[in-house]
C-alpha positions, 0 to 999 in steps of 0.5 A: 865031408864038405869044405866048412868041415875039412879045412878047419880039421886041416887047420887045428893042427897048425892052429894047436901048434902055435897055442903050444909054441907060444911062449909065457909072458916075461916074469917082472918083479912089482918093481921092474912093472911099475918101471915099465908103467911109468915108462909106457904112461910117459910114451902114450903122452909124448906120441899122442897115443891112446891105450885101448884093451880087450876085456880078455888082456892080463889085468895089467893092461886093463888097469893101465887102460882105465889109468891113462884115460884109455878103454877096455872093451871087446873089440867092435867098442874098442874100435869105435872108442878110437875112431872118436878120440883125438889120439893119433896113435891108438895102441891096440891090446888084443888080437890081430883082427882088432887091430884090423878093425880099429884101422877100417873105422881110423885109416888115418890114425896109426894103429899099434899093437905089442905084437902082430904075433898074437892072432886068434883061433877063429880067424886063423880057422877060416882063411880067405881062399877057401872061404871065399871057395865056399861061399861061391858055392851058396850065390843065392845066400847072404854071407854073414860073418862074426866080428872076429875075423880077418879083414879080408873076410869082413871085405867077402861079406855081406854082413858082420855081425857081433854076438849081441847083434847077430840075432836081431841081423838074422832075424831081419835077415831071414823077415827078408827070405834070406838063407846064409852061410855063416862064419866062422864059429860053429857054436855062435852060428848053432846057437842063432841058428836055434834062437831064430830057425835061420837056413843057415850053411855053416863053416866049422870054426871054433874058439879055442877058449871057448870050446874047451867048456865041457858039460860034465864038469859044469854040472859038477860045479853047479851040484856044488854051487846049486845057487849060482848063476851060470853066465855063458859066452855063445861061442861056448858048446850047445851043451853047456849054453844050454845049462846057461842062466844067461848067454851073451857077449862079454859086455851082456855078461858083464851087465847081467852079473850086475843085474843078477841077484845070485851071490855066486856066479858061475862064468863060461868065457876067457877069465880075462873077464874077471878083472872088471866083473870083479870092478862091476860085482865086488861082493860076488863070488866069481868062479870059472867054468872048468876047462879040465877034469875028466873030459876036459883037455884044458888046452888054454885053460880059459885063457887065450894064449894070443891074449896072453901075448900082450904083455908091459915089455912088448907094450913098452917096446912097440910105443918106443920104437913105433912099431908093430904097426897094422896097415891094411889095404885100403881097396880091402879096407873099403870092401870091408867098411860096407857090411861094417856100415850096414850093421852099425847102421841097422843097430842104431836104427834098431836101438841094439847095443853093437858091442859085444863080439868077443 
């Protein structure tokens, strides 16, 4: 068995006993939330902060985003957001690696998250050394990596790649007699790899979100929806991507059940989207794909644990006291900004939408 393989099957123990020692948001009463809202709305003015959220956060958070003049995106437009705001403070809702990403495009900016304990699957899934481990066994291959990883990973590339640019970059890739080794998401790298016939060496990664989308219940659903629209996430299996109506990022999916002229919509991604694809598409019956049944485990159930984590309390607490703060190296930061460019740079001159990785 090769290192991309045995390394995450290491892993996925450690990983599924965090998912099970996370602990469930707070519960707060409608009064005690619109304390902490007044509090937080209170904070973000008085440090000169703004609130950025990911599509995937609880619809609290989101709502409170869009309510303080903040953004709710997937994680490369977040960054981007708060790289072009006056703020001095961006205060990250999501995962570790977003914070990252905001803190190479904003070094000198403060970056807050409300807890540095929420991390995310495909990052954890594909440390530093034994990547790097791997990748120097391919010196003839360009290293491309997705958006969600760590920023020692992105410093290890050559390229970083979103799920709405990677095909247009391997395409480009491949016009230049380039093979790869791709990381860390299986099922993404299956998928370009089907789209474009790219010689590509994979690391066995996965979203835990996303991979508990199963075939079996899906097809159950659409027998029973035989109408609907099946939108799928390209993190999701090759099974079910293949029953897909449409496959992209979340902000694609979300432009796509605008687009669609289905009446119902079936959904392969974390129901965190469903917040402003309800905004986006009101009339619409939105339904998730399952996650359990018969071969189905419904590990998080479609919603990512670390997701989760993000919460009003720990939001308020980390603005109050200025803490949980993301620093970043900064010879690994401009190690990391070189691949972060040249994607940016390629989509712009491209016309591709560089948002798009989670």
């Amino acid at each position: 068995m090769s290192l991309a393989e045995t390394i995450p099957l290491k892993l996925q123990a450690s990983i599924d006993s965090i998912i099970d020692g996370v602990k469930p948001s707070p519960w707060l009463t409608d009064a005690d939330k619109s304390d902490y809202i007044e509090k937080i709305k209170a904070l973000l003015i008085e440090k000169n902060a703004v609130l950025i959220a990911h599509y995937y956060v609880d619809d609290e958070l989101q709502a409170l985003a869009e309510a303080t003049g903040g953004y709710v995106s997937d994680s490369l437009d977040m960054a981007n957001f708060g790289a072009q705001h006056s703020a001095k403070t961006l205060v990250v809702c999501g995962v570790r690696f977003m914070g990252e990403t905001s803190k190479i495009l904003s070094p000198e900016k403060t970056v807050i998250m409300p807890t540095l304990d929420a991390e995310c699957s495909l990052d954890l899934g594909c440390p530093i050394d034994e990547f790097s481990q791997f990748c120097d066994q391919y010196p003839d291959h360009e290293v491309v990596v997705y958006a969600n990883t760590s920023v020692e990973v992105k410093a290890r590339a050559d390229w970083i790649v979103t799920s709405s640019n990677a095909i247009q970059i391997v395409t480009h890739l491949m016009a230049e007699g380039k093979k790869i080794v791709w990381g860390p998401d299986k099922h993404l790298g299956k998928y370009i790899q089907n789209k474009t016939g790219a010689d590509m060496i994979m690391w066995q990664g996965n979203c835990v979100v996303h991979d508990e989308f199963k075939l079996h219940e899906l097809e159950q659903l659409m027998e029973k929806y035989p109408d609907a629209e099946v939108l799928v996430h390209p993190e999701s299996p090759e099974s079910v991507i293949a029953k897909a109506d449409f496959v992209g990022s979340t902000k694609q999916i979300i432009a796509a059940g605008k687009k669609s002229l289905a009446e119902t919509l079936i959904i392969a991604t974390d129901h965190g989207l469903f917040y402003k694809m309800s905004q986006v598409v009101p009339n619409k019956r939105l339904i998730p794909a399952p996650t359990g049944g018969k071969s189905a485990t419904c590990k998080s159930c479609a919603h990512c644990p670390w997701m989760a984590m993000n919460t009003l309390v720990n939001l308020y607490e980390a603005l109050r006291d200025s803490s949980n703060t993301i620093e970043v190296d900064e010879a690994t930061r401009q190690k990391a900004l070189i691949p972060l460019d040249r994607m940016l740079d390629f989509s712009h001159q491209q016309g591709i939408l560089t948002a798009g990785d989670a």
